[in-house]
Each structure stands twice: as C-alpha cells, then as structure tokens.
SEPA-36132 format. One line per 8 residues: their letters; for each residue y, z, x of C-alpha. Coordinates in pm, whole numbers, always signed. Layout:
A	Y,Z,X | ... .
END
This chain:
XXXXXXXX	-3193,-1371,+3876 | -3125,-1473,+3545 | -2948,-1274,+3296 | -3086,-1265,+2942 | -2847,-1175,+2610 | -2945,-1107,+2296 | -2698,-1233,+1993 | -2793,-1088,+1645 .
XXXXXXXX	-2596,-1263,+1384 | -2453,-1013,+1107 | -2206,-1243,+999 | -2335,-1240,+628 | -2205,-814,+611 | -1851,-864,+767 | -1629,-970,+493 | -1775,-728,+251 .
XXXXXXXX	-1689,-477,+486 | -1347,-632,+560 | -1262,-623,+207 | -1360,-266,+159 | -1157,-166,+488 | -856,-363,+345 | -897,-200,+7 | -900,+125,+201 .
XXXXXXXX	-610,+52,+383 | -389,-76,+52 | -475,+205,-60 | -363,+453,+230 | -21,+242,+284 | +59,+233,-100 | +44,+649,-136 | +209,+692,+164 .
XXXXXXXX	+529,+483,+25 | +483,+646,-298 | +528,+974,-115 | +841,+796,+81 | +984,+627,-238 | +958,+1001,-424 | +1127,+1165,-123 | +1408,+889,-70 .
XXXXXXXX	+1617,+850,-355 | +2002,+903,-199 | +2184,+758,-481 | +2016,+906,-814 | +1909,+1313,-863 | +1607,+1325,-984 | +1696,+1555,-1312 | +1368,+1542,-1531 .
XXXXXXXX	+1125,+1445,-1300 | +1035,+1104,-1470 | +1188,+905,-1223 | +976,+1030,-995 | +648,+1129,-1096 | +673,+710,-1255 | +632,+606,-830 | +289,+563,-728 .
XXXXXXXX	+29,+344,-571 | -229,+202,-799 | -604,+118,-698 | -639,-189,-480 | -921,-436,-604 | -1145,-663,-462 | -1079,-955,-635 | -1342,-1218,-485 .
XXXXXXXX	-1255,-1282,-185 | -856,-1128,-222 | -798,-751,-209 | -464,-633,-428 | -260,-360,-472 | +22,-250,-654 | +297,-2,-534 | +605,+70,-752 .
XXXXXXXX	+717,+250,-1058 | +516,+139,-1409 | +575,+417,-1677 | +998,+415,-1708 | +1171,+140,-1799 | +1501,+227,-1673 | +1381,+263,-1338 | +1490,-126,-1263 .
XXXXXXXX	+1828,-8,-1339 | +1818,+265,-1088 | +1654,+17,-781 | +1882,-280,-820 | +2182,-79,-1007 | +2378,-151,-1318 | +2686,-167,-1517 | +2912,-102,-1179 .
XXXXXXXX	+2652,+161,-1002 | +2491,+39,-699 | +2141,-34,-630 | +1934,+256,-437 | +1632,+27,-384 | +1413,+278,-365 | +1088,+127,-374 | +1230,-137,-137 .
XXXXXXXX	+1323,+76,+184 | +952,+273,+75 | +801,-95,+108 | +970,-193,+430 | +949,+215,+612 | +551,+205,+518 | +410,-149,+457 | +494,-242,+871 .
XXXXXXXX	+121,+12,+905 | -118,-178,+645 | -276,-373,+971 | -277,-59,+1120 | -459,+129,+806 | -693,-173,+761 | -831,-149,+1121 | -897,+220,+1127 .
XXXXXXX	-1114,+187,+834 | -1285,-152,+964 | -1364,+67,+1290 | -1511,+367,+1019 | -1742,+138,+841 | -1828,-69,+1074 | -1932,+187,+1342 .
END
C-alpha cells in the first residue's frame, strides 16, 4: 500500500524567525557576561561603582540579513586601562574571560528561542 506525505513549504517565515531567535539569544549571552564581567574583576576593587555599572550588553539588531550585538564597557574611558593594564599594572581582561566563560552558550541561547517561536 502506498504511503502518501504531505510537504508544506514555509521556507519564506524561517529566517525571519532565525534572526529574531538569534537576536534573542545575543541578547541572553551578552547580559549574562555582563553579569560575569561585573562579578569577575580580581585585579581592580571596584571603589565608585563606575567601573562597573559601565559593563553591559547592548541591544542586538537585525541588520538585514546579520544580527549584532555589542558586549563591553562604553561609558568610562579608563576602563581600557584596567582590561589590558598600564604603566607597569597588569591587564585583568575582564571583559575577555566574561566573553570566553559565556559566549561558548550563544548556539545554545539561539536554539532555545528558535524552538519558542517556532513551536
């Protein structure tokens, strides 16, 4: 006996929701390492609170057919000086071991929201 199958193409609606799930997902993975990167400072004290409260995760956008996001600090200009050190102080790369502890789960991120808007 034959067996019939039925193929409905919705290929038009997947990268809309693709971007959207990635957007979701840059977006998860860039607070969490803000939250790391404010947490995980071992070589400066965080005195004033301007160090820290300059870490976060901006928007992602959907930029055509790219999604972006930016994670780092972007109010205090001296903050350079305390991730790759100056004048004979060391480095702390802050926003570096944030990156590498956190950005590994973006796939991870993405897929749970392509399974939430896609369901």
């Amino acid at each position: 006996m034959p067996t019939q199958v039925r193929l409905e193409w919705k290929g038009d609606k997947l990268p809309p929701l693709m971007r959207e799930a990635a957007k979701r997902g840059i977006d998860d993975t860039t607070a969490k390492a803000a939250i790391t990167a404010k947490q995980s400072h071992p070589t400066w004290r965080n005195v004033t609170g301007t160090a820290e409260g300059s870490i976060r995760g901006d928007p992602a956008k959907i930029l055509g057919d790219r999604v972006a996001g930016l994670f780092g600090s972007f109010d205090v200009n001296y903050f350079i000086w305390l991730e790759i050190g100056a004048r004979g102080r060391a480095g702390d790369y802050t926003i570096r071991r944030a990156a590498d502890k956190d950005f590994p789960h973006l796939v991870a991120a993405i897929l749970i929201h392509w399974r939430r808007l896609s369901a």
